[in-house]
C-alpha positions, 0 to 999 in steps of 0.5 A: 500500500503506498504511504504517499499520497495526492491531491489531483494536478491543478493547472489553473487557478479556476481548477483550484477553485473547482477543487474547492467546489467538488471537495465541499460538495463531496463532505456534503453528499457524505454527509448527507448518507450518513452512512459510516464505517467507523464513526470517526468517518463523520468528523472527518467528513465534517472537518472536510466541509469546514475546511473547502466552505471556509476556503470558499466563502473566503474566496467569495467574500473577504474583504477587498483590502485583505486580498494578497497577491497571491490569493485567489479571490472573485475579485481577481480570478478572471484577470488572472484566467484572462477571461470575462467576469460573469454578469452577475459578479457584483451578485456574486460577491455580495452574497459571498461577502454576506457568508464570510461575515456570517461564518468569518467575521464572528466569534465562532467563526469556523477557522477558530475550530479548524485552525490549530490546537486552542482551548477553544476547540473543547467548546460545543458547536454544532454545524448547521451543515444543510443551512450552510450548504443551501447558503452556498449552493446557489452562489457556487453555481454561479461560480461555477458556471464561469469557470467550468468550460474547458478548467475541469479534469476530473468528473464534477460534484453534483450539488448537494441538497439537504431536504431536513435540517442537520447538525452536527459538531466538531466537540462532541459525539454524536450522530449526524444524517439526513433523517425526515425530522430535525436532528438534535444532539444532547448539550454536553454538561457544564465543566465544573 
């Protein structure tokens, strides 16, 4: 069994963010099974998600004057690819901005969980996962659109929906999957 492994070639940036795309949808649709060999499968199915929706809606949201050169971001990408921003560009980016504020630009934001090793990890947080895909869904359809023609190597993700709310929680155990009623975990106990 080879101890090395990778992620596909990304030639392009407008690959890179495909990637980002189909590794979010990906998490999403495992998620959404519910199905698990080990239960660990699930927090890391989680993780997954996090991390590509952060990727995301920093792409499509972070503020102008936080860009560095070297980020890609909805502001510069078609420059970079030499191709035309999309009509819908100032739709785009005021849609992104709004999640980036939402899951970025809090206390909770996402990277706090993600990032490194704190204290703040022990905290109990649930993931709106079915919320959260729906916010974004829309958006990276519009994204996609512009970049998909002639960027794409491997086979695409088709976009996920979520029917119920899902939760699900980067500190505790529990069950996360798509079932016909709202999923809801027990609050762990206050530490003493």
């Amino acid at each position: 069994m080879p101890a090395t492994f990778s992620r596909p070639d990304k030639l392009t940036d407008a690959q890179t963010i495909l990637y980002e795309i189909d590794m979010l949808r990906f998490a999403a649709s495992r998620l959404l099974r519910g199905t698990w060999e080990l239960e660990k499968d699930q927090w890391a199915y989680l993780e997954c998600f996090l991390v590509h929706y952060r990727n995301l809606i920093e792409f499509l949201g972070k503020e102008q004057h936080l860009v560095k050169d070297t980020d890609l971001h909805v502001s510069n990408i078609w420059q970079r690819l030499s191709v035309p921003e999309p009509a819908q560009l100032p739709k785009i980016r005021e849609r992104g901005h709004k999640l980036w504020v939402k899951y970025e630009r809090v206390k909770d934001r996402i990277s706090r969980y993600l990032q490194h090793c704190t204290t703040l990890r022990t905290e109990w947080k649930p993931w709106e996962v079915g919320a959260m895909n729906g916010e974004i869904e829309p958006v990276l359809t519009d994204v996609e659109k512009a970049l998909r023609d002639g960027y794409h190597p491997w086979t695409a993700e088709r976009p996920v929906v979520f029917l119920t709310a899902m939760s699900c929680s980067t500190a505790t155990v529990g069950t996360c999957a798509a079932v016909v009623q709202s999923l809801s975990f027990p609050v762990p106990p206050k530490s003493k």
